[in-house]
C-alpha positions in Angstrom: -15.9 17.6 149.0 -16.7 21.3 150.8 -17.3 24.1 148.9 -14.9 27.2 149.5 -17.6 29.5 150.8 -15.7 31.9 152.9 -13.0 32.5 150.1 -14.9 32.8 147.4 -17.4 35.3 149.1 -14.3 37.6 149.4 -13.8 37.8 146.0 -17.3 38.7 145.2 -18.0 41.8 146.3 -21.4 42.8 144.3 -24.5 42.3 145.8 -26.2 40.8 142.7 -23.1 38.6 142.2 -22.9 37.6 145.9 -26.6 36.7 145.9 -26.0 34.6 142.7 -23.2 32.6 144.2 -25.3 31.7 147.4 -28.1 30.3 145.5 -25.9 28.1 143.4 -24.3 27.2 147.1 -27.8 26.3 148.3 -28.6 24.4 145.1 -25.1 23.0 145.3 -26.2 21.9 149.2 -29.4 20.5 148.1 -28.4 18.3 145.6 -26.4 16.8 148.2 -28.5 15.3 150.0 -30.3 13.8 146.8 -29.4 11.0 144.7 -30.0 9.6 141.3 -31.2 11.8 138.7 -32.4 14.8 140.7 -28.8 14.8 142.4 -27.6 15.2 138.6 -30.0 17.8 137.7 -29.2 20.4 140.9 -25.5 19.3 140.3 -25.7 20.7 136.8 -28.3 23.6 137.9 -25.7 24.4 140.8 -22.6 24.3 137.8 -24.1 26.6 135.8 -24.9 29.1 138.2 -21.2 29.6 139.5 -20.4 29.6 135.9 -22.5 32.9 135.3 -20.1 34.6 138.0 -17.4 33.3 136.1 -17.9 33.7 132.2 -20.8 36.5 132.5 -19.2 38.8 135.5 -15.8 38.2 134.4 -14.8 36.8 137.9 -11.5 34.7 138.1 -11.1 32.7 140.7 -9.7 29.9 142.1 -11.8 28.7 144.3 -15.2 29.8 142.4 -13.4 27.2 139.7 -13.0 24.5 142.4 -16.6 24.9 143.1 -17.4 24.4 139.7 -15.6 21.4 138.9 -17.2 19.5 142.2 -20.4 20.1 141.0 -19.7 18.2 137.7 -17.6 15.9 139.4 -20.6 15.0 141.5 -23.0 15.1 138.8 -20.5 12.2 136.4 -19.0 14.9 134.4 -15.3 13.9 134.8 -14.3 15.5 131.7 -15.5 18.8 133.0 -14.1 18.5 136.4 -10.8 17.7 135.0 -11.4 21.4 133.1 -12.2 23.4 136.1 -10.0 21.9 138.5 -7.2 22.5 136.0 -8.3 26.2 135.8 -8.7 26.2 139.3 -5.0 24.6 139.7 -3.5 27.7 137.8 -4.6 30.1 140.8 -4.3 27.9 143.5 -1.5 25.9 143.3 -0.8 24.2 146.5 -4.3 23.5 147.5 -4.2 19.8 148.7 -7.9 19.3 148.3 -8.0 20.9 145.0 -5.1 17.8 144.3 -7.0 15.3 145.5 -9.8 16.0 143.8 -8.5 15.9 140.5 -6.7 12.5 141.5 -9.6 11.0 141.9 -11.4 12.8 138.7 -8.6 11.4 136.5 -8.4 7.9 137.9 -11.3 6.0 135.9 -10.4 8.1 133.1 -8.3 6.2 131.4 -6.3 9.3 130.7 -3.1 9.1 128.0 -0.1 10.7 130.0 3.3 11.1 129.4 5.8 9.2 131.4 7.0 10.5 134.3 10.6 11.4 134.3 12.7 10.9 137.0 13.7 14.7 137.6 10.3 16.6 137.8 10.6 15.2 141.5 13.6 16.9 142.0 12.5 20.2 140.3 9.5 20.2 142.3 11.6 19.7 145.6 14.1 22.4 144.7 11.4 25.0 143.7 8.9 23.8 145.9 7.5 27.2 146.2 6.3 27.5 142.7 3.9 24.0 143.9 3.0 24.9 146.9 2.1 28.8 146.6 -0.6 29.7 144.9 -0.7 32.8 142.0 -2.0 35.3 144.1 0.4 34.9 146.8 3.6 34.6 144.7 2.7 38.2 143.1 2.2 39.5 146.4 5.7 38.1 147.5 7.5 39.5 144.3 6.2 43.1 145.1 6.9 43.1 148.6 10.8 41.4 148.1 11.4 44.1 144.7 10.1 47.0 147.2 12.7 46.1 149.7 15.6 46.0 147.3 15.2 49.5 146.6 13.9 50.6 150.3 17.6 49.0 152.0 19.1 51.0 148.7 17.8 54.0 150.5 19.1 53.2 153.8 22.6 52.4 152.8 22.6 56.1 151.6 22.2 56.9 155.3 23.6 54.1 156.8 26.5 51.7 156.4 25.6 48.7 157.8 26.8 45.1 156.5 23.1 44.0 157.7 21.6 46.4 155.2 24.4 44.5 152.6 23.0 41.4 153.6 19.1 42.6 153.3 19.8 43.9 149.5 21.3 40.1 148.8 18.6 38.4 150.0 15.8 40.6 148.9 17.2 40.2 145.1 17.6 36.5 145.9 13.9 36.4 146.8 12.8 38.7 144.2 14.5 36.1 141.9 12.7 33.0 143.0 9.4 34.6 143.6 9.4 36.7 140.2 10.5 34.2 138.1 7.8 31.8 139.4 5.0 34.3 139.5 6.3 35.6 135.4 6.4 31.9 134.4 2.8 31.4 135.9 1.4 34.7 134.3 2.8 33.6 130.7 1.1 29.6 131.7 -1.9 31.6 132.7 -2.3 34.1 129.7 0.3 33.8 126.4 -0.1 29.6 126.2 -3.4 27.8 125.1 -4.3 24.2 126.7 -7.8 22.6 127.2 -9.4 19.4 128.0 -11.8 17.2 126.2 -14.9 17.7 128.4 -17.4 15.6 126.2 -17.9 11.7 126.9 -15.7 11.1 124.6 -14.0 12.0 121.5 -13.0 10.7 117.8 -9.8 12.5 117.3 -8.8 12.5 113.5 -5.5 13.0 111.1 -6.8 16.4 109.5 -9.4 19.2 110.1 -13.0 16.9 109.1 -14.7 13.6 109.2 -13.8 12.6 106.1 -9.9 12.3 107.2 -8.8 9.3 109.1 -9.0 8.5 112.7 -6.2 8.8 114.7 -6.5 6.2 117.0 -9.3 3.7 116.6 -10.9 4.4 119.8 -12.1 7.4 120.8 -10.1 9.8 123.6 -12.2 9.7 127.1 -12.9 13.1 128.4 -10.3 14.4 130.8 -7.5 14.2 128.1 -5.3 17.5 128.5 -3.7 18.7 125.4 -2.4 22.0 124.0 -3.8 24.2 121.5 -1.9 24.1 118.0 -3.7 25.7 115.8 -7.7 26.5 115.1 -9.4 25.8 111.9 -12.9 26.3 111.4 -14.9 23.9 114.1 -11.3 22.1 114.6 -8.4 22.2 116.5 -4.9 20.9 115.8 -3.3 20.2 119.4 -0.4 18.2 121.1 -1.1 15.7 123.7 0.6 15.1 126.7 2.0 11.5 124.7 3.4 14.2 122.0 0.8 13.4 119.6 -0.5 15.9 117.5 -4.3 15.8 115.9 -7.5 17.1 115.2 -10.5 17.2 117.4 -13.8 19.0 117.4 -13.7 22.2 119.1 -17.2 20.9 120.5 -15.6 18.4 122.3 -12.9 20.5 124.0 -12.8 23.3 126.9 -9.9 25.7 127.3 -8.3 26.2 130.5 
């Protein structure tokens, strides 16, 4: 697993905050070359520091995210690395190392999912580029295809030409596909609540305390994705990916 350097420097462009990122790096770097419980230690000394850019400088990024989630991936943290590579997932869709990763972060989970239907294939094939773009790009797409709409609107004033016809089709066509991908990723991003259970584990439970009963007997591994119901107090009501809804400690969970 390689650190993003190159991209994430771009998106850091304070000195303080660049100097901050290249000493978690070099922690990051050292700690790879260790093993055993040192190797945690700079793992989880290396996490925190790219999650200062992150949560204290308000920087949102994809790749600082990835970052994040090998460091606790490296360190035995699965539950966390689920967390940040499903933050990082929202930005950078399309990021085949950012897929594997989180392949291999889920696979000695144990992780309830939902069956997989037989058409989310096909809608992933037919608007491939919703999967394969990432947010950033998408926007930047949407802009550019909207702006030409109106700029071979223009023309045709001037000019009546069955190519400038053609341009307006396609450009509302594009702006179609792009904008309705990049919307329905903004409202994901910021309008719907998810999270992941990033502790060891987790006793899930039929109401809001300990003194209801458990849900299931055994606890839920970390890595289990849900969405966010309702908050009450230190708990949270959520949905599972299974369609079960129950309580869990607000301790034991990370939003996305």
């Amino acid at each position: 697993m390689l650190l993003c350097v190159f991209t994430t420097v771009q998106a850091i462009a304070q000195t303080d905050e660049k100097e901050l990122f290249l000493k978690a790096q070099e922690t990051y770097q050292i700690a790879l070359r260790q093993g055993g419980q040192q190797k945690v230690q700079n793992m989880l000394k290396a996490a925190a520091q790219f999650e200062v850019l992150a949560d204290k400088h308000g920087i949102e990024n994809g790749y600082l995210f990835y970052n994040i989630g090998n460091c606790y991936f490296e360190a035995g943290e699965s539950g966390k690395a689920v967390l940040y590579y499903l933050k990082a997932k929202r930005l950078i869709s399309g990021f085949k190392d950012l897929e594997n990763n989180l392949e291999v972060a889920k696979a000695g989970l144990n992780v309830p999912e939902a069956p997989k239907t037989w058409w989310s294939d096909i809608i992933q094939g037919i608007f491939f580029w919703h999967y394969m773009l990432d947010y950033s790009t998408r926007r930047i797409l949407f802009v550019i295809s909207f702006s030409l709409i109106w700029l071979f609107l223009i023309a045709m004033i001037f000019l009546r030409s069955f190519l400038l016809k053609g341009g307006v089709i396609l450009s509302v066509l594009l702006t179609f596909f792009f904008g309705g991908s990049y919307l329905m990723s903004f409202y994901q991003l910021h309008f719907i609540k998810s999270g992941v259970i990033v502790s060891k584990e987790a006793i899930v439970r039929k109401g809001p305390g300990i003194t209801y009963e458990k849900y299931y007997e055994q606890p839920l591994p970390g890595g289990t994705e849900f969405r966010v119901l309702e908050t009450r107090d230190n708990w949270r009501r959520v949905r599972l990916n299974t369609g079960d809804e129950l309580w869990i400690k607000t301790d034991d969970t990370g939003l996305i």
